[in-house]
BABA-535452 format. One record per residue (C-alpha): x, y, z; residue in three letters. Coordinates in steps of 0.05 Angstrom, whole numbers, padded with zeros to 5 digits, always signed. Last residue first. Example, Ala and Ser with C-alpha at 12.3 -4.5 7.8 and 13.67 -1.06 7.14 Angstrom:
2
+00273-00021+00143SER/+00246-00090+00156ALA/
This chain:
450
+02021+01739+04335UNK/+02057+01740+04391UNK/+02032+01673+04411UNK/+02059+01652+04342UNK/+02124+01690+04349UNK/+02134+01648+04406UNK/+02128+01580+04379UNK/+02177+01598+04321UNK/+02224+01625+04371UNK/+02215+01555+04405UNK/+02225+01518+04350UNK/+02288+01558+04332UNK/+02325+01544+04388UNK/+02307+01468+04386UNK/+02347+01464+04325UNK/+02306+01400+04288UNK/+02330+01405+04217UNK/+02267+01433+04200UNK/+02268+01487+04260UNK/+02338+01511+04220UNK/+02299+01520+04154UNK/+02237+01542+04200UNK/+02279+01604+04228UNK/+02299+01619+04157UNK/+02231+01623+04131UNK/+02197+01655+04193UNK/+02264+01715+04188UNK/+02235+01729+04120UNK/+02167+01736+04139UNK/+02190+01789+04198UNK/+02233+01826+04152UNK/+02278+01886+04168UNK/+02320+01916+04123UNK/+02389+01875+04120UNK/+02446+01885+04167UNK/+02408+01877+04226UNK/+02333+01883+04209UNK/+02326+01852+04282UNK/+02283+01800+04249UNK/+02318+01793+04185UNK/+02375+01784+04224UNK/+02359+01734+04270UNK/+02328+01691+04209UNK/+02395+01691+04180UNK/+02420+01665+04260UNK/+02371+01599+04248UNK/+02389+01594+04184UNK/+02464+01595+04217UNK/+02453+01549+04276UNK/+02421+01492+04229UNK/+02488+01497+04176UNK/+02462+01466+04118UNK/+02512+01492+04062UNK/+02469+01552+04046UNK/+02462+01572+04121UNK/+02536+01574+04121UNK/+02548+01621+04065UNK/+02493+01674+04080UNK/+02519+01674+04163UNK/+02583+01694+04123UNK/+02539+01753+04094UNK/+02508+01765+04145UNK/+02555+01780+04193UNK/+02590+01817+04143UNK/+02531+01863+04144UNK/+02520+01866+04212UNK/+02590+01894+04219UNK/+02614+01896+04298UNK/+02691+01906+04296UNK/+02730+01855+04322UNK/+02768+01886+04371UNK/+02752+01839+04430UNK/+02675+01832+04413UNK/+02636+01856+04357UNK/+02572+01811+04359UNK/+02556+01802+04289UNK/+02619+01801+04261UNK/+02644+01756+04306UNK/+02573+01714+04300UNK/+02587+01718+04228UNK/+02670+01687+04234UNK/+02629+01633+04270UNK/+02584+01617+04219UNK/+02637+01611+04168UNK/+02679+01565+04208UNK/+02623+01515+04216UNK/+02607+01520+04140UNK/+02675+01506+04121UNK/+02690+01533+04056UNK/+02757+01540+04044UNK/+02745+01619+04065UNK/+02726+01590+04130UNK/+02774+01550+04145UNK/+02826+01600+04157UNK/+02774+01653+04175UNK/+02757+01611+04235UNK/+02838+01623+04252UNK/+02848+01694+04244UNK/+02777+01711+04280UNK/+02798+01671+04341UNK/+02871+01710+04340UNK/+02826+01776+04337UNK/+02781+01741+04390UNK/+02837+01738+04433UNK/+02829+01699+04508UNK/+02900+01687+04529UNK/+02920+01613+04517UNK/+02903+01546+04542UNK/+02827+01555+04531UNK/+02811+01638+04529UNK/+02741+01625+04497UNK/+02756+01655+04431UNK/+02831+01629+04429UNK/+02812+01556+04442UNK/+02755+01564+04399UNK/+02800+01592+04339UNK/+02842+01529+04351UNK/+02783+01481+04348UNK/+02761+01524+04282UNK/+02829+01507+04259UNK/+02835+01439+04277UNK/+02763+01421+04240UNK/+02790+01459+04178UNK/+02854+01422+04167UNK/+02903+01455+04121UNK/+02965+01415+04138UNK/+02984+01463+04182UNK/+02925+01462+04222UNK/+02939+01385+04237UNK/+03000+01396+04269UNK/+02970+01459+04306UNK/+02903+01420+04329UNK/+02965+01382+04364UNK/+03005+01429+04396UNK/+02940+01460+04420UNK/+02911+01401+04453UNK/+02975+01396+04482UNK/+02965+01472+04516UNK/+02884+01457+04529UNK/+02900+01401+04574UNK/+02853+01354+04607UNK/+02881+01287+04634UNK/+02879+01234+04579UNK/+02825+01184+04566UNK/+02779+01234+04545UNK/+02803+01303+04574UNK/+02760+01350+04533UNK/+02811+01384+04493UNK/+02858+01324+04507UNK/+02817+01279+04468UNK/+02802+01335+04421UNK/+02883+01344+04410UNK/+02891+01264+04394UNK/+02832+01274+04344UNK/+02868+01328+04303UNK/+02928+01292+04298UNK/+02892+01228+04277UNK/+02852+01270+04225UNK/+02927+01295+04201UNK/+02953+01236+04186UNK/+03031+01248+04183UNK/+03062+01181+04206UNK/+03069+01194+04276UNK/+02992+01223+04268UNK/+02976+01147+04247UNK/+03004+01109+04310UNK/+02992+01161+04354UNK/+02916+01158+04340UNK/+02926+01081+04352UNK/+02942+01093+04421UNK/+02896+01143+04435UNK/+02832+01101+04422UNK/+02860+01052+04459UNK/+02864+01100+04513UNK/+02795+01130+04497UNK/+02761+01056+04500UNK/+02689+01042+04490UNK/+02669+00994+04481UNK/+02676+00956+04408UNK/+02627+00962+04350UNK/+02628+01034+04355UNK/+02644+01060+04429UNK/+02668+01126+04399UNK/+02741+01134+04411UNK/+02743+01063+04403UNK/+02716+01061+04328UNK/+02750+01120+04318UNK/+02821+01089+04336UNK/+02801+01034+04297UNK/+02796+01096+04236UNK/+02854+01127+04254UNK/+02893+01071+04242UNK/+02856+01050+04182UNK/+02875+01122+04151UNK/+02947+01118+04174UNK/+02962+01040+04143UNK/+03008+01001+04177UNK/+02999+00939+04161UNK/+02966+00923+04224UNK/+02919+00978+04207UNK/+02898+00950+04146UNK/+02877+00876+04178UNK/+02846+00926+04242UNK/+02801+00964+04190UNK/+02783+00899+04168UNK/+02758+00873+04239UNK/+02741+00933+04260UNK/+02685+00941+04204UNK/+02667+00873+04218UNK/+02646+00887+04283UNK/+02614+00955+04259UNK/+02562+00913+04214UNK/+02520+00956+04158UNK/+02483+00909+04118UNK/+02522+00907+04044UNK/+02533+00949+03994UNK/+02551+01014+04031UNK/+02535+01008+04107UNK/+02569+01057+04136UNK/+02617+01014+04174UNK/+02613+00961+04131UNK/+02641+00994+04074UNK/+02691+01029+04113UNK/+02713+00969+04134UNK/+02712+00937+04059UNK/+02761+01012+04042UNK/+02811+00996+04096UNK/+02827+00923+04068UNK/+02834+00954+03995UNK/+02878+01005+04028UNK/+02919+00948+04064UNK/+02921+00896+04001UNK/+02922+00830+04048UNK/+02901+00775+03987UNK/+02838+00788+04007UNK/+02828+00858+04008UNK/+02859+00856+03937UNK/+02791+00816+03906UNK/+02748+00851+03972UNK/+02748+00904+03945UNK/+02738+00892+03867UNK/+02670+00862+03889UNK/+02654+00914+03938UNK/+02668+00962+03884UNK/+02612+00925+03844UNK/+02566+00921+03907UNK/+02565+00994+03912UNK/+02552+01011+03847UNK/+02553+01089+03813UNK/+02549+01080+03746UNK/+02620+01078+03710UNK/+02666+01135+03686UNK/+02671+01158+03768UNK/+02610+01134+03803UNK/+02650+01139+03862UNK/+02648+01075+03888UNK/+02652+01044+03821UNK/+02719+01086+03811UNK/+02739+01069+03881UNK/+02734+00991+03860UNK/+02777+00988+03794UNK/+02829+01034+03841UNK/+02833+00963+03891UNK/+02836+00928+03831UNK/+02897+00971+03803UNK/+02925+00963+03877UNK/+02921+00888+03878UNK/+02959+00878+03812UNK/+02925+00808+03786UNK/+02937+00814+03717UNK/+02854+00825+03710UNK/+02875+00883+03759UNK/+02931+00909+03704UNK/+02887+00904+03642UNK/+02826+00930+03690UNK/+02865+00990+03714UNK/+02876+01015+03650UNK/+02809+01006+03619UNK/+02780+01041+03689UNK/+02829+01105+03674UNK/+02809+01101+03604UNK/+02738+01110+03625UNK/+02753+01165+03683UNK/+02786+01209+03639UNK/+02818+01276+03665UNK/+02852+01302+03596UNK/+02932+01283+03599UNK/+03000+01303+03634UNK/+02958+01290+03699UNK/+02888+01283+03697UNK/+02876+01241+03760UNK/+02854+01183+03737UNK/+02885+01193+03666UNK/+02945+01192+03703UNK/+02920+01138+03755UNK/+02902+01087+03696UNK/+02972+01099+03663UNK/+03006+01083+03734UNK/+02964+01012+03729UNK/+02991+00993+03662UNK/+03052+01007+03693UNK/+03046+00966+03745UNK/+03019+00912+03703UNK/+03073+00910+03650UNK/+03043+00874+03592UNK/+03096+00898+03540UNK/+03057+00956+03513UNK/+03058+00972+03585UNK/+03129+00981+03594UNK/+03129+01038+03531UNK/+03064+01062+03557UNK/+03094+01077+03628UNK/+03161+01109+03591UNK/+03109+01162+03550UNK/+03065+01166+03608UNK/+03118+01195+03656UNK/+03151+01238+03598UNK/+03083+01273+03598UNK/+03075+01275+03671UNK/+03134+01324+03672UNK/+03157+01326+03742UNK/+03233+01364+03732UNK/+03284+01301+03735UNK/+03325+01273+03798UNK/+03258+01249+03828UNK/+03202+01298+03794UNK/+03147+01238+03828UNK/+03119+01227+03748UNK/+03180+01230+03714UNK/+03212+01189+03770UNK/+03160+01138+03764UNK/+03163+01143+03688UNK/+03239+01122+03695UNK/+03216+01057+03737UNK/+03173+01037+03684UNK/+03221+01037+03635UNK/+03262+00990+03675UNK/+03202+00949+03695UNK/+03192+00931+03621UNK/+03265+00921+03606UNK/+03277+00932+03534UNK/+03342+00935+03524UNK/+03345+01009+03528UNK/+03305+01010+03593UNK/+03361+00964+03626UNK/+03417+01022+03604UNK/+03360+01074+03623UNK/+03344+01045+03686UNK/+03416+01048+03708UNK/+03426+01126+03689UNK/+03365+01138+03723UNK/+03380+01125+03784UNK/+03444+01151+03782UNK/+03403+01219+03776UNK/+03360+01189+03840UNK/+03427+01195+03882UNK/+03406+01161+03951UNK/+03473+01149+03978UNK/+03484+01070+03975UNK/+03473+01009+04006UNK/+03400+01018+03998UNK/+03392+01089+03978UNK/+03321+01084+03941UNK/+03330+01099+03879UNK/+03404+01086+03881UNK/+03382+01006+03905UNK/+03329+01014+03850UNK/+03382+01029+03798UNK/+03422+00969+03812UNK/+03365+00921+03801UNK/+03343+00953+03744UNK/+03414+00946+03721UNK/+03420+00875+03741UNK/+03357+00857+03701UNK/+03379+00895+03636UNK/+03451+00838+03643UNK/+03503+00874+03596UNK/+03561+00823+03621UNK/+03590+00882+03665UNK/+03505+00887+03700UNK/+03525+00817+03719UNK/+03586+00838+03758UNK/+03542+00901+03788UNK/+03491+00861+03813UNK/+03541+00817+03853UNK/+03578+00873+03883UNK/+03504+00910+03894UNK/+03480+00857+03933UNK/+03553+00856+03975UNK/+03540+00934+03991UNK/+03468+00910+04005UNK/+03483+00858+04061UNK/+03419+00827+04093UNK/+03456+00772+04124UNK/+03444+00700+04087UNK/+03398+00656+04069UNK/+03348+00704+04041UNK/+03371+00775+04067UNK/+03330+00810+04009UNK/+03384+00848+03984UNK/+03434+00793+04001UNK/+03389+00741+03964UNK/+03378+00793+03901UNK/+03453+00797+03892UNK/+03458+00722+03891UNK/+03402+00709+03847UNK/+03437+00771+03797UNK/+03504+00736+03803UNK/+03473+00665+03785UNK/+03434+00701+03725UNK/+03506+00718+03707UNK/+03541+00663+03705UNK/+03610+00680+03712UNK/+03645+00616+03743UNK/+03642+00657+03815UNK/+03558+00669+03803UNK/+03557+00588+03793UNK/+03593+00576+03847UNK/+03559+00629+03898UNK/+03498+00611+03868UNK/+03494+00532+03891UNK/+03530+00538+03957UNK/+03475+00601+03968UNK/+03420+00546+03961UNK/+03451+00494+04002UNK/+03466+00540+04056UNK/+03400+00570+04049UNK/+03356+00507+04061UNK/+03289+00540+04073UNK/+03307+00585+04013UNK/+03246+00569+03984UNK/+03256+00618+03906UNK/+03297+00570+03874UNK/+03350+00590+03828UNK/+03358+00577+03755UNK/+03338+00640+03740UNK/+03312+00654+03666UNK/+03234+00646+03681UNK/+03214+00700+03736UNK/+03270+00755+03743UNK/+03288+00748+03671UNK/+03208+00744+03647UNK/+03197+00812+03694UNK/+03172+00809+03753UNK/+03174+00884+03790UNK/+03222+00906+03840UNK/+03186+00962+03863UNK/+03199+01043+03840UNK/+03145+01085+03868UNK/+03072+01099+03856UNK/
């Protein structure tokens, strides 16, 4: 959510001026007269062509000139207008406090978008403490008057549980009054909560159907979410050439997670060949913009030298980026590097440090590592069986193939718990079940031993 220029009747109806300004001098003749003799709805036109550089030179110094003469006459629409270009320091200091000052002169006339835009800032803490309260009380006054967007921003608080009781059904009876409007992003929301399962049965084909609504009128997450869709297969037959081919419409637009995801698709020979460089180059693209599985997947391509010349140092700068946002795949990479002595002296207490990062945010991978630590006591990491097993414990339960297998060690070493040859079968077929060939062949030979 943000502030947007949203339609409102005096945007939509109340102008006189046409919206195809394929003949701008003609056009801008036409406002600049009328806006000079005072008309007001002629001074917001003109304000909103120089904002929008429609005829003329983006200019929004002279946008706000001709806002502000109309905002004199008491025009709500000009004060939006001038409250979005503080809001978002077009022309103008960013100053979210003046901000508000403008929506609330529009707001107290009525302006739909106007109160709107003062929930946004409620709801983001712009210029005002973050009190989701406030947020919904200024979205439900724009709402009551039909306001899609804010009908939308209602949905997502209940959505999400902010300022208000988690509630997936009034989130879905929000986002359908703004989706049946035709706000892409409230359909696009309509969908996830079908693709979830989320205050509706679980149905693939329905959030298909609410995809591909915004997907096709270019909504980039919508876009995104039919390519992951096809990709896996969810509510319709799986096909990875039409998984690129929405992921690329999102992409295009400039969305991180569709990005990363056609660099994926390169990276990985799905649907296209493969193709590490490419893959790289739209990495960049998203980790540039803060996604943080596109920073961790530029520093495994240098990790293991795909596309790129090997080198554990970048690979490092970037498993870093993505560490510190609190990703658990670059931090056991990063406790790897420092565990086998990759890039940087070989420290198992550093390697420790870092599994234990993602580990104790429950990272099954992580947590089997941080065992075999314990368990094998190298590099000042004191030896504890029992630790071992107890993070072995929290792997195996999530899954984790190497660590049933490595429970069943235990038990039949009696290292850490009392020894238990039965006990150490069961675990070692857990991990033989999900096909560790280790464990087959410790299963084999405890037969012939009898």
């Amino acid at each position: 959510m943000g502030p947007q220029e949203y339609p409102t009747t005096s945007d939509s109806t109340q102008s006189p001026w046409p919206k195809d300004y394929s003949t701008p001098g003609r056009d801008l003749t036409k406002a600049v007269i009328s806006a000079s003799q005072g008309d007001k709805d002629a001074q917001v036109a003109l304000g909103d062509m120089y904002k929008e550089g429609l005829g003329v030179h983006q200019d929004y110094q002279s946008a706000m000139d001709w806002y502000l003469k109309a905002s004199e006459q008491g025009d709500a629409v000009a004060q939006r207008k001038i409250g979005v270009l503080h809001s978002l320091g077009l022309g103008v200091p960013q100053d979210y406090l003046a901000a508000m000052e403008w929506y609330l002169k529009a707001a107290n006339q009525g302006n739909a978008a106007a109160q709107c835009n003062i929930g946004v800032l409620y709801d983001q803490g712009q210029g005002v403490p973050q009190d989701y309260s406030l947020a919904m009380v200024w979205f439900r006054k724009a709402a009551d008057q039909g306001l899609a967007q804010a009908q939308s921003n209602i949905g997502a608080l209940y959505d999400l549980g902010q300022g208000v009781s988690q509630d997936f059904a009034q989130a879905k009876d929000w986002y359908i009054k703004a989706a049946e409007q035709g706000h892409l992003g409230a359909q696009c929301k309509v969908g996830l909560l079908y693709d979830y399962g989320h205050g509706v049965p679980q149905d693939n084909k329905t959030a298909l159907h609410w995809y591909f609504k915004a997907a096709e009128q270019e909504h980039a997450e919508a876009q995104c979410n039919v390519g992951y869709s096809y990709e896996n297969g969810d509510g319709l037959p799986q096909d990875l050439s039409q998984a690129m081919e929405w992921y690329s419409k999102a992409a295009s637009q400039g969305l991180p997670r569709a990005q990363c995801n056609v660099g994926y698709l390169y990276d990985k020979g799905l649907g296209v060949p493969q193709d590490h460089s490419r893959a790289m180059e739209w990495y960049l693209e998203a980790a540039e913009q803060g996604d943080t599985c596109s920073q961790y997947n530029i520093g495994t391509l240098y990790d293991l030298g795909h596309g790129v010349p090997q080198d554990y140092h970048r690979a490092m700068d970037w498993y870093l980026k993505a560490s510190n946002q609190g990703d658990p795949d670059a931090q056991v990479s990063i406790g790897g590097l420092c565990e086998y002595g990759l890039g940087v002296a070989q420290d198992f207490t550093q390697a420790m440090h870092w599994y234990l990062k993602a580990a104790e945010n429950g990272d099954a991978r992580a947590q089997c590592k941080v065992g075999k630590l314990y368990d094998e006591g190298v590099g000042g990491v004191e030896q504890d069986y029992e630790q071992a097993m107890v993070w072995y414990l929290k792997s195996a339960s999530q899954g984790s193939a190497r660590a049933q297998y490595n429970v069943g060690s235990m038990y039949a070493f009696g290292q850490g718990v009392p020894q238990d040859h039965q006990k150490a079968m069961e675990w070692y077929q857990k991990a033989a079940d999900q096909g560790y060939t280790k464990a087959m062949k410790t299963i084999e030979a405890m037969k012939v031993d009898g």
